[in-house]
N, C-alpha and C positions, 0 to 999 in steps of 0.2 A: 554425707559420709559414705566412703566405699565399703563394700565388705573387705579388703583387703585390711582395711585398718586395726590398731593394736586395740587390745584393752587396756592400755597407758591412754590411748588416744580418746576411745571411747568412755572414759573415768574422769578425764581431768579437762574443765573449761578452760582458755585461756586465763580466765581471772579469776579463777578458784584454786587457794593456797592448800588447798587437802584434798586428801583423797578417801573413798570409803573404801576401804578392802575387804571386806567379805563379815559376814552374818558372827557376831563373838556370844551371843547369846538369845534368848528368847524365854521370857518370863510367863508363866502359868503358874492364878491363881485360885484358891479353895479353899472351903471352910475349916476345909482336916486334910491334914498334909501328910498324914498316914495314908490316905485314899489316892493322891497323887505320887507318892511315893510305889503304892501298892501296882500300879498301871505302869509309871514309863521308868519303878528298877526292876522291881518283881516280875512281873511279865513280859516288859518291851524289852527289857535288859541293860539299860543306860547304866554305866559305871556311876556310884553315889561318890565323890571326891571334897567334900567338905559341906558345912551346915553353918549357919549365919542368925544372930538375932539384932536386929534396931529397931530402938523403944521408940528412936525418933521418929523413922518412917513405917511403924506399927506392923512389923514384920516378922516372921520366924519361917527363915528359908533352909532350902537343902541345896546344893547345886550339883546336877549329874551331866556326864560328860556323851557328847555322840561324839565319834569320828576319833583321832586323837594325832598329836602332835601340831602344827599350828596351825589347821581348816578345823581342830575341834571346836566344839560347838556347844557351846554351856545351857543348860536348860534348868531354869533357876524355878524351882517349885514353892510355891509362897504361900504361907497360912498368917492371917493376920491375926495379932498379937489380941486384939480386941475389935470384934467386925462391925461394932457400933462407931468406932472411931475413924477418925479420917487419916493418912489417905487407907482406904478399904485396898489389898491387896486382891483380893478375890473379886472385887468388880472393877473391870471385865474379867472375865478367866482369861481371858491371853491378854496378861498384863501388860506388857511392854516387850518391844524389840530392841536388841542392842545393835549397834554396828562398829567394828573397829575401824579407825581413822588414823590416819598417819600422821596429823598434826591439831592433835584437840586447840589447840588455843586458836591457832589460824583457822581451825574450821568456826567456832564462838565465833570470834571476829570478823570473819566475812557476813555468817547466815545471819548476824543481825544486822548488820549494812544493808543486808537482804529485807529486813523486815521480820526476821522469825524473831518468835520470844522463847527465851528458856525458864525452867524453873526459880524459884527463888535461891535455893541452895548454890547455884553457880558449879563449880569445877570443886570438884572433890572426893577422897577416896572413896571405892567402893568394894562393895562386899568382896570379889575375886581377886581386890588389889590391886586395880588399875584405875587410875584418874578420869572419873566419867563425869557428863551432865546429863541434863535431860530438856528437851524442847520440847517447852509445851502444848500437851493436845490440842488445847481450844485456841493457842493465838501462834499458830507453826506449823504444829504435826497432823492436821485435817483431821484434830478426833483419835489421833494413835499417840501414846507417849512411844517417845521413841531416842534413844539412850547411846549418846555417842560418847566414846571407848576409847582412851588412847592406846594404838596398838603399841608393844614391848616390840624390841626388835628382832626379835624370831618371826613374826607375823609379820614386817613389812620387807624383813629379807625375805621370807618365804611369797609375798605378792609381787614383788621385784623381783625373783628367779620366775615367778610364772609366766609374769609377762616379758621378760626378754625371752623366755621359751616358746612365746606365745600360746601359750595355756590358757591366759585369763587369773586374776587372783582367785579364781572360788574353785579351782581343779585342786584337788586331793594330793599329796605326794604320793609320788608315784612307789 
């Protein structure tokens, strides 16, 4: 690879049908979600933009925004619902990584041809309102749950003006 080449170039294998464009979230979890609250609104100053509870994945979230317009950056603050029960939201404290993708289902369907495994749940909404899964840690993700995001199409128009800018998708609007 030269360094002359694109971040379209450097993104996309010849035989990988998606692409990742840039970081859509990042999960941190805690026994008391007042306490995480109290550190990245009250102090760091992250905008708080909506709160979330599922009984199924034993959750009670807040999601606050870094950055804003489509490079923001969701930082999903997790108190679980009952910390004796599985899955624990608080362990680890950095829960999961999300990443948006430009074609969740083509991305599924390659990385298991690949040999990755994903959750049980498969493809389905999620708390911010976008069609996500998750690849699991122990047989995919090396030990990290890690949470792929169908991008909306403001986020893959806004990575498609970066890269014919040659910007890169994870440069900021300017």
């Amino acid at each position: 690879m030269t360094s002359g080449s694109s971040a379209t170039d450097r993104s996309r294998r010849a035989d990988r049908p998606f692409r990742v464009l840039g970081v859509q979230q990042i999960a941190i979890g805690g026994v008391d979600r007042r306490a995480l609250h109290r550190l990245w609104v009250d102090i760091l100053g992250l905008i708080p933009t909506s709160e979330f509870r599922n009984e199924t994945e034993n959750v009670d979230g807040e999601i606050a925004q870094i950055g804003a317009g489509p490079s923001a950056v969701d930082l999903n603050l997790l108190e679980p619902i009952d910390p004796e029960r599985s899955p624990r939201a608080h362990r680890p404290a950095l829960n999961h990584i999300g990443l948006w993708v430009d074609d969740l289902e083509a991305a599924v369907g390659w990385l298991e041809e690949q040999g990755i495994s994903f959750t049980v749940r498969g493809i389905r909404g999620g708390a911010a309102g976008y069609d996500v899964t998750f690849i699991d840690p122990k047989a995919g993700g090396e030990g990290v749950l890690i949470e792929l995001v169908q991008a909306p199409p403001q986020v893959i128009e806004f990575a498609e003006k970066a890269d014919r800018e040659g910007s890169g998708a994870s440069a900021p609007p300017a």
